[in-house]
Structure formats: C-alpha cells, structure tokens
C-alpha angles and dihedrals in degrees: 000000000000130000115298111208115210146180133192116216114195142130097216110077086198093063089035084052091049092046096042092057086041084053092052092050088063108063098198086065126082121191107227102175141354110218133192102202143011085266092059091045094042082061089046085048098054094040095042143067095234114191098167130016124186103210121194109217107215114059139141118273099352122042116215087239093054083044110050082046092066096053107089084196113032123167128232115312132219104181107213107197142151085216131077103188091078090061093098092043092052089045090054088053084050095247106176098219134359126211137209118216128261085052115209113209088241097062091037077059097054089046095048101042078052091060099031084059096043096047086046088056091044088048101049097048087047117122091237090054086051096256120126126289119264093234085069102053122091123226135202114313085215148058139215115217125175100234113153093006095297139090098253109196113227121194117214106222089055095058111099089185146316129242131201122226115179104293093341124085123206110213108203122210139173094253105025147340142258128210113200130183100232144097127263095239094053092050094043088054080071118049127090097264099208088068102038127056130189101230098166133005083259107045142048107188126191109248092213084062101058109111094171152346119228116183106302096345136088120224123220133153117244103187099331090315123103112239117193118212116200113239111220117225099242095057094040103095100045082054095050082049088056093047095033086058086059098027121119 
C-alpha cells in the first residue's frame, strides 16, 4: 500500500507524543504534521494531502467536533477523547473510530487497520486506479440525526422540507417531524444534492415534493394542505434552472 499521510491535532503534547510513537510502529503511515489546536490543522490541511487525521475533541477555542463540521472535505477521522459521551455525536459526523485516552496500541491498531482497509478500498475504486468515478456511485437513501436523545433514521424521500430555527433545524416529513440541534449548512452538507435544494436561508425543500411554484413561493403539500415556502433572491435563479430543464 502506498504511503498514508497523517496529522495529530491535540492540545495536550503528552497525547500527540503516545500517538506519534504508536504512528512510527505502523510503516504504511506517515506523520505529516503535529497541531495544537483546530487553526494549525485547518493550514495542514490546505498545504497537505491529508488521508487520515486523529483529532482530539476537546480543545480551546475550537472543539474537534466544530471543527471537523466546517470542512466540506474532510479526510478520514479518528476522535481521540477522555470522554465517552461525545461517541454518538463523532459517529454522526462519520468518524471512522473513536478512542478513548489514554489510548492502549492495541485499540490504536484496531483504529488504524480500520482506515488502512477503507483508503485501500477508496484508492482502488478511484478514477485514476481505473475503478469507477465517485459521481457514479449512490449513497445511502437515508440519514441519522440525534433528536430526543436518540439517532432517529429519516428517510429522504419522506422529507417534504426542512426548515431552520436558530440553531435548531425542523425536518418535515409526510407522517411526523424532527427537531435537531444543529445548523443548515451542516445538514445541508449532507443531503443528495440532486434531490434537495436550498431555496431561503430558512428552508431546504425536496425537489420530488414541489407540486408548484407560484410567484416567489414554492408549493408543497403538508397533510393535504398547500404550504408555500418563500424563495430567497439569492437562491431564485439556481432553482428556475432546475424547473426550466424539465419544463414544458
């Protein structure tokens, strides 16, 4: 297997030292950079190929979790944490492992063979290795998001629209809602595209579930009512060049 570039990012030299002599036991990984903090790893991650990056969680200014939310592109994600109640949180961020401090080789093994076996995989479907091209692959129909203390799975073709509230978001579907504590963009980050359109600062509609536009407003039905969504100006035109490719 080819080289595996790699950074730490923690706060704590002691953690970055334990997971630096665990690095050069495992030839195929390559320690790029050791960061203090999310700042220093947000410029390693701009001047650097970055496959895999262990990310401490709590940290000053910036936490791993409100860090790895603002990278549209992240690459794979170890959490490194001495707490365990921010494991649900990191998986719904799709960390690939989560360890607890202090961290024993054998579990840092387990992490690692985990990543070495998922970047093989993304390296040997990659267009440039001959495999297929990511656009063409499909990806869950479905999402996990944490609402009453729970993961609650929404399907997305259920969802009618989605509306922002502060630092809440309302996920409205045919048959029921779910409040989240999270932010659009973030959401929006993960949703097919090709299905969900940001139409206001307030509202991500499904496409599938337009049944009209009327002036500035988007039309869906929200048990057997029509509901009419307001479509910002600044999103108006990328939504009439959606309706005007299947418009008669």
């Amino acid at each position: 297997m080819a080289t595996i570039n790699v950074i730490i990012v923690d706060d704590e030299p002691l953690a970055q030292d334990v997971l630096e002599t665990y690095i050069e036991k495992v030839p195929e990984l390559h320690l790029v950079q050791k960061c203090n903090n999310a700042f220093e790893a947000n410029d390693a991650l701009k001047n650097h190929q970055i496959d895999l990056m262990f990310l401490d969680i709590q940290m000053p200014q910036l936490t791993g979790i409100d860090f790895l939310k603002t990278l549209t592109r992240p690459p794979l994600v170890i959490f490194t944490t001495a707490y365990s109640n921010y494991a649900v949180e990191g998986f719904e961020l799709n960390a690939l492992d989560y360890l607890l401090k202090p961290i024993s080789v054998d579990r840092f093994m387990k992490a690692v063979n985990k990543a070495l076996e998922q970047i093989e995989l993304q390296r040997r479907d990659s267009p440039a290795a001959g495999g297929p091209a990511p656009a063409e692959e499909e990806g869950p129909d479905y999402i996990f998001v944490k609402a009453d203390k729970k993961l609650v799975k929404v399907n997305f073709e259920e969802v009618l629209y989605i509306e922002g509230l502060k630092d809440y978001v309302i996920i409205r579907m045919e048959s029921n809602r779910v409040i989240t504590l999270q932010t659009m963009k973030s959401l929006e980050d993960k949703l097919p595209p090709q299905q969900f359109k940001r139409i206001h600062r307030s509202y991500i509609v499904n496409i599938n579930h337009i049944e009209a536009i009327v002036g500035n407003m988007v039309e869906v039905m929200e048990k057997g009512q029509a509901k009419h969504l307001p479509v910002g100006k600044n999103y108006r035109d990328e939504l009439l060049e959606i309706i005007n490719k299947n418009r008669l």
